[in-house]
N, C-alpha and C positions, 0 to 999 in steps of 0.2 A: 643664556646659561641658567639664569632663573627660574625662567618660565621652563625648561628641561628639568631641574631637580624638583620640579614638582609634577607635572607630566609623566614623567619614567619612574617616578618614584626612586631617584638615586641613592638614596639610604640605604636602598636594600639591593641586597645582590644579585648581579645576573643571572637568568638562564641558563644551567649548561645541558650538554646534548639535545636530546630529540625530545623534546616536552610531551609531543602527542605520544609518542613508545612509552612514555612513563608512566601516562593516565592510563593509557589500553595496559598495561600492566598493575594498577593500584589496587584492585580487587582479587586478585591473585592467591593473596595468602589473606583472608578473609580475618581473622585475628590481630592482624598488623595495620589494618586499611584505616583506621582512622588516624594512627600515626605515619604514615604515609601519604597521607594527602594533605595533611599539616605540612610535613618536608615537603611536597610540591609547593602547595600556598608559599612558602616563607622568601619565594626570591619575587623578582619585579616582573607581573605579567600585565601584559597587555590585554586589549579588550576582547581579544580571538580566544586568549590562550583562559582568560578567564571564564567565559562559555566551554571553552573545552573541559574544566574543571568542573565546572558545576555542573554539567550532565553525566561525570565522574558519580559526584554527590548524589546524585539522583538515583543514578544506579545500584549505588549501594543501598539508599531506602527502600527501595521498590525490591529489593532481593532479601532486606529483610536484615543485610548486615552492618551491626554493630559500629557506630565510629566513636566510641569509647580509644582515648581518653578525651575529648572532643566535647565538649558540655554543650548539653542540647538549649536552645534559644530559639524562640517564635518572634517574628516580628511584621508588625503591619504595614501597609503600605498603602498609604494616600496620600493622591497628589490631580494633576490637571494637564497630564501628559503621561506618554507615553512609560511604562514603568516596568516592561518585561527584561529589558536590559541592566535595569539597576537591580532587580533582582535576584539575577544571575551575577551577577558581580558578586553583591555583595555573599551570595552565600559560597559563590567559589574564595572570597577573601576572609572569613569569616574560622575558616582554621588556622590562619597564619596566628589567629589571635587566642586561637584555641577553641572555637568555638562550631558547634554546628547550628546553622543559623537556616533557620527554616524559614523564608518568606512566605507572607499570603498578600498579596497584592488584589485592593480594589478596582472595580472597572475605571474604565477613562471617562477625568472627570465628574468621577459619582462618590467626591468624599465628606458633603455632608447627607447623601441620601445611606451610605455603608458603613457611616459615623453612627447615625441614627438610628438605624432597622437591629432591633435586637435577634434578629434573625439573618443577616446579614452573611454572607461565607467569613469576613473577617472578623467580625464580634464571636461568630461561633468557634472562634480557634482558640480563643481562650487565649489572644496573647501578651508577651512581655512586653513590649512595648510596641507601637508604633508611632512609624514616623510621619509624620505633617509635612511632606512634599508642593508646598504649593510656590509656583512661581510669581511673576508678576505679573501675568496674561490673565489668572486667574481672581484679581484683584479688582473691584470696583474703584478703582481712581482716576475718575475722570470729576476735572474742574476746569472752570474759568482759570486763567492765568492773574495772576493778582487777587483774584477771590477767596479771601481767607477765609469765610465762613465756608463755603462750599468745599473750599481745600478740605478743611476741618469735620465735615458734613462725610466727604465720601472716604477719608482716612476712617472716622468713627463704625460707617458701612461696614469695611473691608476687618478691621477688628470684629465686629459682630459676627461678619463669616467665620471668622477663624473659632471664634469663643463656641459658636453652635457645634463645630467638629467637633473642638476639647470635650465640649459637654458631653457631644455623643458617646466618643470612647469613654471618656472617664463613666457615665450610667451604663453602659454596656456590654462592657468590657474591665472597667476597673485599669484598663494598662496603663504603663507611662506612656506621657506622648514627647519624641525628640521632636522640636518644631524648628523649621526652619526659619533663618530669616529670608528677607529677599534681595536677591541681588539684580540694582539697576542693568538695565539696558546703558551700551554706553554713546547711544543717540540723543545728543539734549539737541534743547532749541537756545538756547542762550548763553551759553560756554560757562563764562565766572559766577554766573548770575544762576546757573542751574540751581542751584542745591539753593541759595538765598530767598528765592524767590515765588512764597507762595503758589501753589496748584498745579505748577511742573512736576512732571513724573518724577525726578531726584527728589523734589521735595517732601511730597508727597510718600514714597517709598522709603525717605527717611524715618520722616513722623511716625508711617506706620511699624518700622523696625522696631523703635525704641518703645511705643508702645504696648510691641506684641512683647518686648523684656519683660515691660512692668506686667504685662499679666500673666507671666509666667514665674515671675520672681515670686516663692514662698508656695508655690502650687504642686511641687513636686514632681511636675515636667522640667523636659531639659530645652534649652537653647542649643540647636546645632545652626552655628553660624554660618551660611552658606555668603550672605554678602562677603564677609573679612576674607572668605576662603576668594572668591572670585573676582576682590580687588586683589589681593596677595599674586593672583596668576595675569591679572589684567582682564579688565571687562571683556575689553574685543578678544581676548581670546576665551573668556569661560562662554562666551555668546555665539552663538553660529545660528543665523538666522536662516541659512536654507536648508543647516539639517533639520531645524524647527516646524518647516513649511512642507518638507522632504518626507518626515517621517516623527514630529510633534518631541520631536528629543526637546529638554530641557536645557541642556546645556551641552558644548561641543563632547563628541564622543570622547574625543582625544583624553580628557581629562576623569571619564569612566573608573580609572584604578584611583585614581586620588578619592574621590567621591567615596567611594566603597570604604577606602581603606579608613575616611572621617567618619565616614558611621557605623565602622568595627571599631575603631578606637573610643567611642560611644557607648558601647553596648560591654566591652570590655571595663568602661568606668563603672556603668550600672552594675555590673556585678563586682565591683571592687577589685578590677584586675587591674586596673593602672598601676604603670608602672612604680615604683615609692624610694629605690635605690641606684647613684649612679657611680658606678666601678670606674676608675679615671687610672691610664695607663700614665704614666709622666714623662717622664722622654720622648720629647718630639709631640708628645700631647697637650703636656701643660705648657710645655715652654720650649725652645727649639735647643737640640744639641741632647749631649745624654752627658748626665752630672757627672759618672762614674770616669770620663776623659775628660771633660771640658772645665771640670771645678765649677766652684759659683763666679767667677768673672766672665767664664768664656760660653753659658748658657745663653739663647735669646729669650730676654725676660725685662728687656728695661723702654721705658718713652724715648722718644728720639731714635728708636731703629726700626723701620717698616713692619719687619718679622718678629720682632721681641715687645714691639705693639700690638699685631695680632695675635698673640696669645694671652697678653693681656685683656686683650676685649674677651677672648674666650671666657678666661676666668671671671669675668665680670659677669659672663652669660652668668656662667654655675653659682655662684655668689648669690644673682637671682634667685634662679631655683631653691637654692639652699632657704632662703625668707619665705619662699611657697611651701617648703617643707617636704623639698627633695633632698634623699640623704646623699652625700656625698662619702664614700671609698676610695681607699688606694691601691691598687693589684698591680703592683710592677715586680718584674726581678730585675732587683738589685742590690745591696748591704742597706741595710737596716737605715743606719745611722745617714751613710751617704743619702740616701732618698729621701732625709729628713732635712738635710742644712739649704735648700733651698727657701724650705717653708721655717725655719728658724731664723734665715739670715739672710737672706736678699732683700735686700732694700726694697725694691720694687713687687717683690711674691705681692697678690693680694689675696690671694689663699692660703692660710696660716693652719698648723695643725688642728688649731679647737675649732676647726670646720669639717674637719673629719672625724667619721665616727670609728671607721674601721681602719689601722693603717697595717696595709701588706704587702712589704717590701721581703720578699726574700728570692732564692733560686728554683722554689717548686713551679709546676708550670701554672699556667693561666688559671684552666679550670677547677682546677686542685683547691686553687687561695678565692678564688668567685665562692665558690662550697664553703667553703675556710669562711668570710664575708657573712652567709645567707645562716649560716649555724651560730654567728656570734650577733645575728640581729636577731635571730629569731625570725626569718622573712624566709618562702619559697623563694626559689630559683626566678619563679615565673614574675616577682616584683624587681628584678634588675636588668638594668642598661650596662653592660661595658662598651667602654669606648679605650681604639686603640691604634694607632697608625699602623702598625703592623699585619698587614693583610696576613700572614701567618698565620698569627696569635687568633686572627680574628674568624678565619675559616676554622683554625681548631676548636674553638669554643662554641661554635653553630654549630658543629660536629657531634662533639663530647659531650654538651648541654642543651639542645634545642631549644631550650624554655626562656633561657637566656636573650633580650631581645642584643641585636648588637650590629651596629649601622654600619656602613661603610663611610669611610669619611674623605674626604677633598684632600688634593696632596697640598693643595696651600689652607693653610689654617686660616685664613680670615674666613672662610668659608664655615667653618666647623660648628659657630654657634646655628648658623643658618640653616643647617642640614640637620642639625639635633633637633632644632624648632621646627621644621618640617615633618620630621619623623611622630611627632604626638603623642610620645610615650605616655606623658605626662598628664595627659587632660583627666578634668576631672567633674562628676554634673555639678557639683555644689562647691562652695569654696568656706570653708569657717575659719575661727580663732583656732581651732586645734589643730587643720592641717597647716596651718603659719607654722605653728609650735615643735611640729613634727620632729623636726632635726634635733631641735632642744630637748624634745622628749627623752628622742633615742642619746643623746650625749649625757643626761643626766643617767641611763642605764648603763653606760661605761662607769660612770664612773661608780656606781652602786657594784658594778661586776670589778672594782680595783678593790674596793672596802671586801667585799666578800670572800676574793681570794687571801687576804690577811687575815682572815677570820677564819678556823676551826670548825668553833662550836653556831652553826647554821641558827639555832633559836635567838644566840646573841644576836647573831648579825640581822635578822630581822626584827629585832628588839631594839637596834640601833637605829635602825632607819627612819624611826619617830614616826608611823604612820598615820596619818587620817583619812576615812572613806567618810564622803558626803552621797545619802541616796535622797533621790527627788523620785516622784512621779515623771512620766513623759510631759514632756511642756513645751508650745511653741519656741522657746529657745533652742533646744536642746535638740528640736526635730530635724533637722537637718542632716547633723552629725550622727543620730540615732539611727535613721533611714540609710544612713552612708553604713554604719557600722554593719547594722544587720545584712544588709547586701556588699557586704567585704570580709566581712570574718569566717573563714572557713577552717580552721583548725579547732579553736577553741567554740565549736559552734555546735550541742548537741546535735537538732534538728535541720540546720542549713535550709531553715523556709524562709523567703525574701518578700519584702513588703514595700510597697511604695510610702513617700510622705504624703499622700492623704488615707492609704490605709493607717497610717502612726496617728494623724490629728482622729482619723475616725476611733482608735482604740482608745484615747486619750478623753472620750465621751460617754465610751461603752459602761455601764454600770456592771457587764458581764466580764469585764479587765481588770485585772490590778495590773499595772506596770508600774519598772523601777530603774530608772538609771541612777550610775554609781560612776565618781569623781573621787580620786586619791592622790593624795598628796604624800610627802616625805621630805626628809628634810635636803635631799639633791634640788627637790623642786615638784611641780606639778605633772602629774602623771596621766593627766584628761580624761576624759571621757573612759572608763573599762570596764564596763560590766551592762549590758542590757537586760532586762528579764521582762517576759511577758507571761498572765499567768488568766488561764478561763476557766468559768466557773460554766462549767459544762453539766453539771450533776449537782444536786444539793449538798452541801459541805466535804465538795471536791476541787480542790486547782492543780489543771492540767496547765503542767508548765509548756507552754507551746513554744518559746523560745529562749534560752538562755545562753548567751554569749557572752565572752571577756576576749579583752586584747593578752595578745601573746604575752607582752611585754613584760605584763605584773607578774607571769608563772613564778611559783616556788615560794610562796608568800603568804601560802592560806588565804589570800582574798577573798578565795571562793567559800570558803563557811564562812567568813562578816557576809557576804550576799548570802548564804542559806540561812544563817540567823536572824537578818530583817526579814525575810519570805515568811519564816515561823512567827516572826514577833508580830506580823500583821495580818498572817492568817487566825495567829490565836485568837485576836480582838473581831476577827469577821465571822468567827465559830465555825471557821473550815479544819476541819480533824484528819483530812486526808491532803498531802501534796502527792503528785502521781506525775510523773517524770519519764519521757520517750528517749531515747536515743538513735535518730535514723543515720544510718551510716551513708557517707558521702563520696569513700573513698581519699578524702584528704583530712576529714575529724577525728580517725584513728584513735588520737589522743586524747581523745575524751570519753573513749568509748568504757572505762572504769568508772565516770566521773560520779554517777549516782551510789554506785558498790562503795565507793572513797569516803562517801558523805555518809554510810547509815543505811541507806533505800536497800528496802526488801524488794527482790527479782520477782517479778509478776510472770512475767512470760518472756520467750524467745522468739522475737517475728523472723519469717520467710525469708526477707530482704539480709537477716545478721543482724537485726537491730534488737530492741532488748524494752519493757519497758517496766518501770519502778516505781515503789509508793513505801512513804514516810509517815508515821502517825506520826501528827504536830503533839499531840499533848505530852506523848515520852520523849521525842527530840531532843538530844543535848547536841549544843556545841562545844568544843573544847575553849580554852583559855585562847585569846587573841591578842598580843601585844599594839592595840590598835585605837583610837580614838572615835566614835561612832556619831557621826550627825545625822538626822532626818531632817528635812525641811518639805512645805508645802503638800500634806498627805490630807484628803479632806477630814482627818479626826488625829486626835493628840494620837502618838505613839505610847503604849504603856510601857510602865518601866519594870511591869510586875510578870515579864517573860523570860523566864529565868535564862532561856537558852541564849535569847541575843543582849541580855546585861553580861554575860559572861566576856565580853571581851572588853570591860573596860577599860 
């Protein structure tokens, strides 16, 4: 049963009717086709039905049509096998996630000579990432048994290959690369003693695991864990050695839709679309029974009953989550009050209200309060999970809301964490202190959204709130998080152009850069990481702000003039007299498309695209008054204090 819920992909919903009549029909209404083949992708296909999709996808390139709203993505591929299968997969899986995913695939076996050749078909594609496919056959690990130098010797080898690829793309190409790990064959020669025992292939394939981490840890590539994936299904079945010898396949076909769907929920992290919120039905979900008949004694919720154990493990999952900085929701219909006395008073609850951020207990339907949910976080549609035993509930919301992801789940709930963990909503390339924080964030914006509805007069209530903004330059600390933000933040995102973490450490060098991250505090608590700015001196006393992003979270706060005031306060001291300011519309930025009109900036021009671009003379600049607290730290020259615009908010 395991090894089928990740196989079939059981998370996701079956097939219905004639899959092929659907493709031969996707192109049809040429306007509609890229949401159209998103609703094909979103249920569970197989390896046939996946090829029949992606020559769907082709078709429509090759014709010229449109698969808006479908965000276009390039991705590389090298590896030491066969790769025209994973390519089709993955770009037939690649709308389920929203995306259109355009592979270019190297020859077989040629991925430090296609790594390398600046001339290369894959270097010349100019793409987002590629992925590092290399197996274990492709490995120099051969030693004596017991021979720990030579062990050590040909582990060392086999890193050196890998580092020569990275090198290639990253001078080449500049892309990210997902690397893989590798996953043993599950033929030892020793049984217990395998993995123990110097210069055996376990061993061996260990060392080099853990060492390809470390050289990917801080570099800006990602780890796509392919061993964790192919112990989790079992060796002997991710292994198929005579489809290897058969036709150089990599791994058993069978497992084809899983593969894909790991490195679309990859490509979906790099762009900041992972998941971030989980909508949690409660009856029957949280706990067995439904509170509104059963009261809190006759709920399954306590130790000692088989079924009111397994929802407790549940809750334990989500609990986890919540410490990663997955927000936790409530969407159930039912009365207010009733929906709450199990998380007020059952002994055993171990999800209590202050783990929730959002609670929507009423009679409106599903997608109504999901909507209701995504407008009180300030979050798309496109960052939530609902989860809900009610097959109903659950086709109506894949209906109503597409964007919405939302799994099918086990009729026995011990299952339930294991099928959510399957599903990968959640992954993420980098992991920091602030996405820990995440939940805490958004809980201290509740309660700033409890103060402000008591509150009137709006200038008080932000006067209340005791603000501090700390700006830094970009700094290995910080780059992580900075890299994560600017390839996630698409709302409050003038320009929506994405950069890897060694484009960040390379800006962090450029004498042609000013960058500036921005940290705010209040008195609810810490508010992380909100405000990126990147700004190039393209012209003699010109910065072109090439990127300027904030988190949703802080809106309605004026934050955004304290960051136009430091901009001025440091452009004064560098004798730049011009800020000049783009706005490339995105389709999801909308709401910032005033933001330069808001600040001051005189309209330069109106581009082609709808976009618009701007310029500020620094030396008349004013900002208004800020009820705000202002730190600089680590700028390579003191801040002056003789900028009238950014002492204004002291």
């Amino acid at each position: 049963m395991a090894e089928s819920l990740y196989r079939d992909l059981l998370w996701l919903p079956r097939c219905a009717g004639d899959f092929a009549a659907a493709c031969s029909a996707a192109l049809e209404a040429p306007a509609a086709a890229g949401a159209r083949i998103r609703q094909l992708a979103s249920r569970a296909l197989g390896d046939n039905d996946l090829i029949r999709l992606s020559r769907v996808i082709g078709r429509a390139r090759r014709s010229g049509i449109s698969l808006q709203p479908l965000a276009p993505f390039r991705l590389g591929l090298l590896g030491n096998s066969t790769t025209d299968f994973i390519t089709a997969a993955v770009t037939a899986t690649g709308p389920r996630h929203g995306f259109d995913i355009e592979c270019i695939a190297g020859g077989y076996d040629q991925a430090v000579q296609e790594s390398s050749s600046p001339d290369s078909k894959l270097n010349r594609s100019a793409p987002d990432a590629v992925l590092i496919a290399l197996d274990w056959r492709a490995l120099p690990l051969r030693s004596r048994v017991g021979d720990a130098d030579e062990a050590r010797a040909a582990v060392d080898e086999s890193i050196q290959l890998l580092r020569a690829i990275l090198d290639g793309v990253r001078a080449n190409s500049g892309a990210v690369c997902l690397v893989q790990t590798v996953a043993p064959p599950p033929e030892c020669l020793f049984g217990s003693l395998d993995r123990g025992l110097r210069g055996t292939r376990w061993q061996m394939i260990d060392a080099f695991n853990q060492a390809l981490r470390e050289s990917v840890a801080g570099s800006g590539d990602v780890i796509f864990d392919v061993a964790a994936l192919a112990e989790t299904v079992g060796l002997a079945n991710w292994h198929s050695p005579a489809q290897w010898h058969l036709a150089k396949l990599p791994f058993a076909q069978e497992f084809l839709p899983l593969y894909a769907e790991r490195v679309c929920n990859l490509v979906a992290a790099l762009r900041g679309r992972s998941r971030r919120c989980l909508a949690l039905d409660l009856d029957n979900t949280l706990w067995g029974g439904v509170i509104g008949d059963d009261g809190i004694a006759g709920i399954h919720c306590v130790q000692g009953d088989a079924l009111g154990e397994a929802y407790l493990e549940f809750q334990r999952f989500l609990l986890s989550l919540r410490e990663r900085g997955v927000l936790l929701a409530v969407c159930s219909k039912n009365d207010d009050e009733t929906a709450r006395l199990p998380f007020r008073h059952h002994p055993d609850m171990l999800i209590r209200e202050e783990h929730i951020v959002v609670f929507q207990a009423n009679w409106s339907d599903k997608p109504a309060n999901l909507q209701a949910i995504c407008k009180e976080l300030n979050l798309g549609l496109e960052s939530l999970v609902f989860v809900d035993d009610n097959p109903f509930e659950r086709e109506l919301v894949r209906k109503t809301l597409p964007e919405v992801a939302v799994p099918e789940m086990p009729d026995d709930p011990a299952g339930f964490a294991r099928t959510l963990s399957a599903a990968a909503y959640f992954e993420l390339p980098s992991f920091s202190a602030e996405d820990a924080a995440r939940a805490d964030y958004y809980a201290g914006n509740a309660r700033r959204a409890v103060l402000q509805s008591s509150t009137t007069d709006l200038q008080a209530y932000i006067a209340s709130l005791d603000m501090s903004i700390y700006f830094r330059p970009f700094d290995a600390v910080g780059r992580a998080r900075i890299t994560q933000l600017i390839n996630k933040t698409n709302q409050f995102n003038l320009t929506t152009r994405r950069y890897s973490e060694t484009a960040m450490a390379r800006m962090e060098e450029d004498a042609a850069c000013f960058t500036l991250q921005a940290r705010l505090t209040d008195r609810f608590g810490d508010n992380g990481m909100i405000s990126v700015v990147v700004c190039r001196s393209n012209e003699k006393g010109v910065w072109d702000i090439d990127v300027w992003l904030m988190s949703c979270r802080v809106l309605g706060r004026g934050v955004e003039r304290a960051v136009l005031a430091e901009l001025l306060r440091h452009a004064s001291e560098q004798r730049v007299h011009t800020l000049r300011g783009s706005y490339i519309p995105s389709g999801r930025n909308t709401l910032v498309e005033n933001h330069y009109r808001d600040l001051g900036f005189e309209l330069c021009e109106r581009t082609a695209a709808g976009g618009s671009v701007w310029r500020l003379d620094v030396a008349t600049a004013r900002v208004e008054d800020l009820p705000l607290r202002v730190h600089s730290d680590g700028f390579s020259r003191p801040v002056s204090k003789a900028v009238t615009a950014s002492r204004a908010m002291g």
